[in-house]
C-alpha positions in Angstrom: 85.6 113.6 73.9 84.5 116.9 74.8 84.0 118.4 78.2 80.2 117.4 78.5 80.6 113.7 77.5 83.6 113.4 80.2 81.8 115.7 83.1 78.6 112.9 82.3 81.2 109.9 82.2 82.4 111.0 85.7 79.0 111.3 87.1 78.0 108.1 85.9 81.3 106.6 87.0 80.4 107.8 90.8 76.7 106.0 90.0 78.5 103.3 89.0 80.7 103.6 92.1 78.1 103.8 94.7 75.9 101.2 92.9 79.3 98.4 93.4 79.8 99.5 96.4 76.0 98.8 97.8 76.7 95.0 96.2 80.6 95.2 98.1 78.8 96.6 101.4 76.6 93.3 101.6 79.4 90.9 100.8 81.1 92.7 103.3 78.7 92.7 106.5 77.3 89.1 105.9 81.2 87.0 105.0 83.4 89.7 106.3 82.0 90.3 109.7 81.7 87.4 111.3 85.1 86.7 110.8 85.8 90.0 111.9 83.1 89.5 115.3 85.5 85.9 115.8 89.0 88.1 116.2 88.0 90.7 118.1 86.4 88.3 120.6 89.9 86.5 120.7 91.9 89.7 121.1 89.4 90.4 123.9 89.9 86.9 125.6 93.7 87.3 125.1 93.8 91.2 126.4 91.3 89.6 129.3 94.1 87.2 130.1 96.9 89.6 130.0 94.5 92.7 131.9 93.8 90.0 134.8 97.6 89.9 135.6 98.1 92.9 135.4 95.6 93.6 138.2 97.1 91.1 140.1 100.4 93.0 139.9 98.7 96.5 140.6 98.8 97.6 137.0 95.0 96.8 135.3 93.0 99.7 134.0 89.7 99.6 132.1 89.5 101.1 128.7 86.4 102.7 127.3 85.1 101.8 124.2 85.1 105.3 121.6 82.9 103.8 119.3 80.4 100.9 120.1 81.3 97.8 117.5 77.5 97.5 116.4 78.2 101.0 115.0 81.4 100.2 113.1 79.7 97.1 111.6 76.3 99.0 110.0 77.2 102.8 109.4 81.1 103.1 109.8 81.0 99.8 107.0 78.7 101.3 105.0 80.0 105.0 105.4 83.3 103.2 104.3 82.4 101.5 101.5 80.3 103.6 99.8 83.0 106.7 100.0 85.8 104.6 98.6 83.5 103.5 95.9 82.2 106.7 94.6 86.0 108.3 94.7 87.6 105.1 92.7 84.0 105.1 90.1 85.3 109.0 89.7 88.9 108.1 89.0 87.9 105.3 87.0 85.4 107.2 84.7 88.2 109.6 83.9 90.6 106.6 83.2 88.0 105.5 80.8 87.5 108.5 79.1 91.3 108.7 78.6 91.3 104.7 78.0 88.7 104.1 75.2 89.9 103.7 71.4 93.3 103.8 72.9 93.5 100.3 74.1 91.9 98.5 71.3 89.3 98.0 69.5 87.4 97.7 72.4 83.3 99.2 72.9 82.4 100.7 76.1 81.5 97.9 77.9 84.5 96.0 77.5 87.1 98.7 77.7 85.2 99.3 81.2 85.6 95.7 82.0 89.1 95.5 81.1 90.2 98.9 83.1 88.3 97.5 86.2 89.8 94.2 85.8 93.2 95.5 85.3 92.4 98.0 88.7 91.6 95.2 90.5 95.1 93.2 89.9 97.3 96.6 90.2 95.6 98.2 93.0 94.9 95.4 95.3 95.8 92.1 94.5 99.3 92.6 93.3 99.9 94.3 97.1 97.6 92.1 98.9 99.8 89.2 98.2 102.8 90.2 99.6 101.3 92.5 102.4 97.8 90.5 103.1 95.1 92.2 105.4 95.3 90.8 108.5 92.2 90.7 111.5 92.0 91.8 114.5 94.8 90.6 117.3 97.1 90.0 114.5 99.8 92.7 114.2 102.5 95.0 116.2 100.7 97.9 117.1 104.9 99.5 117.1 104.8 99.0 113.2 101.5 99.9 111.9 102.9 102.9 110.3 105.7 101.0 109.1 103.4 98.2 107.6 101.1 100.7 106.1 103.7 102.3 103.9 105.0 99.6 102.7 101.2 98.5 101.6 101.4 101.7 99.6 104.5 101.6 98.1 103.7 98.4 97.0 100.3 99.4 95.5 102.1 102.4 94.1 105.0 100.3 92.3 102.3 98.1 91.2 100.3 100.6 89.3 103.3 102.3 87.8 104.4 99.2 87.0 100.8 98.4 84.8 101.0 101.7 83.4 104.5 100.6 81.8 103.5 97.2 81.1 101.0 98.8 78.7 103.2 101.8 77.1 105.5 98.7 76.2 102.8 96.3 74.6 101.7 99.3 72.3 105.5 100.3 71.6 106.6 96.7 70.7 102.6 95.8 68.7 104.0 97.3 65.6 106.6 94.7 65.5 105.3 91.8 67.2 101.7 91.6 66.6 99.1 92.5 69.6 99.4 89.1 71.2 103.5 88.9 71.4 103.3 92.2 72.5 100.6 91.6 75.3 102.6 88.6 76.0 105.7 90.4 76.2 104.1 93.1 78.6 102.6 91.2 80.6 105.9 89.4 81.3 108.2 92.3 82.3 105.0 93.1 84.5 105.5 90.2 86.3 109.0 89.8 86.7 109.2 93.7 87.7 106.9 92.5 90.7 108.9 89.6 91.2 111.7 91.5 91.9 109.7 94.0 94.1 108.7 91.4 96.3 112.2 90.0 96.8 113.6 93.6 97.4 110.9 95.0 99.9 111.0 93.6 103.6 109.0 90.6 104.9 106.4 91.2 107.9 104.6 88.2 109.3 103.4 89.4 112.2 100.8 86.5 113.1 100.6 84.8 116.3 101.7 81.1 116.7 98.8 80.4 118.6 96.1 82.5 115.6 93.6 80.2 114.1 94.8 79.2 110.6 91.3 78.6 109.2 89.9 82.4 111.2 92.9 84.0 108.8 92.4 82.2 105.9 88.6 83.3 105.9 89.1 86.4 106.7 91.7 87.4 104.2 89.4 85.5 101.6 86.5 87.8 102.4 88.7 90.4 101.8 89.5 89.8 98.6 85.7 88.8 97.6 85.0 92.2 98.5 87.3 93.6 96.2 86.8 91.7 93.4 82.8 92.5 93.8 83.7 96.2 94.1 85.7 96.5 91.0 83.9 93.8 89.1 80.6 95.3 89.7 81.9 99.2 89.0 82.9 97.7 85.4 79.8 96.2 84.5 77.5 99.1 85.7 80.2 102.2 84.3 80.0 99.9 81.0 76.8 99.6 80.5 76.1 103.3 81.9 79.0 104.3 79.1 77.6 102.4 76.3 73.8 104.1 77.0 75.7 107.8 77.0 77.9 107.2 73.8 75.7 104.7 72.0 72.0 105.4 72.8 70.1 103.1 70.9 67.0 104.8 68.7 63.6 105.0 70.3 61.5 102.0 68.7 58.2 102.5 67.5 55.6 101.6 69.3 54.1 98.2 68.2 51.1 98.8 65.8 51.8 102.4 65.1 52.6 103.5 62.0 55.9 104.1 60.4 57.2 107.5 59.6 57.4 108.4 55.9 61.0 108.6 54.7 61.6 112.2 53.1 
């Protein structure tokens, strides 16, 4: 590809981006709210508890709210959202342009299908189910730091670990055929995880007395949004891709006349 196809990939890629991200944002404020509205109101009743004996014991203070929570539901979501979409359409445009006729025989579409599909598993699901999201009132505030680099060496391992997967399956396709080879790769990619979960540490931070059907739901709407992020930046950068590098010719209007051939 030249330098004009790729800097038009990338800005399609951030269309692409933004456009998933408005369909993520709506998933996100109608499931993933609520959910979000049902913690914070029990941290609030539990802080409540703990705050009124504190008072009695001389210690309660009152703690202003920085930023009201309507705002963090509407335009810090949104703001959110729409950022981290546009910066991974980017990334993921450029891994297209790097990924297509290298992967397969593959057209636009599905080669941007496949790359968001395999985004989706190495980026957050392959980290998301050893390290889960977790609501509000569930966590040591003492360990955030800790728990948020081990997110991220996870999600780093994860993605080093897909790039290999794939150099192998192309080494060993000579030999094994493409489906023994994807086989094959897809193995090692899973038994390197394996082992990465049994090596890295454990945190399960969650209350005794947490509702088990408030987690569930909100670690579910998590993952929806996700999956409608990265599912819906393949099918728009795809079909945004196949316009750029396979534009189909103009027809002729009905009733006009056809051109001469010369």
């Amino acid at each position: 590809m030249n330098s004009a196809t790729v800097r038009n990939l990338l800005v399609r890629g951030m269309l692409a981006g933004l456009a998933a991200g408005v369909l993520a944002l709506v998933v996100a404020y109608f499931l993933g709210e609520p959910n979000v509205d049902t913690a914070i109101g029990l941290e609030e009743a539990h802080t409540h508890t703990h705050g009124d004996a504190g008072a009695d014991a001389g210690g309660g203070h009152d703690e202003e709210e920085v930023v009201s929570r309507s705002l963090q539901s509407t335009a810090g979501l949104a703001t959110g959202i729409l950022v981290y979409g546009v910066a991974f359409g980017g990334i993921a445009a450029l891994a297209f342009c790097f990924a297509l006729g290298r992967i397969g025989r593959f057209g636009p579409r599905a080669t941007a299908l496949l790359l968001s599909g395999c985004a989706l598993l190495a980026v957050y699901v392959v980290p998301y189910l050893k390290y889960p999201v977790n609501p509000p009132a569930v966590g040591d505030p003492d360990t955030i730091g800790k728990r948020t680099t081990l997110y991220f060496l996870m999600m780093v391992l994860s993605v080093l670990l897909a790039i290999a997967a794939t150099l192998l399956g192309k080494r060993l396709a000579p030999a094994l055929g493409t489906w023994y080879a994807t086989v094959a790769a897809v193995a090692a990619f899973a038994v390197a995880v394996g082992l990465a979960y049994a090596f890295l540490p454990v945190i399960n931070e969650v209350p005794d007395d947490f509702p088990a059907t408030l987690l569930w739901r909100f670690r579910l709407s998590a993952l929806a949004i996700q999956t409608v992020l990265w599912g819906g930046l393949g099918l728009f950068l795809g079909e945004l891709a196949e316009r750029l590098l396979n534009p189909k010719a103009v027809p002729s209007e009905p009733g006009g006349a056809v051109p001469a051939a010369r």
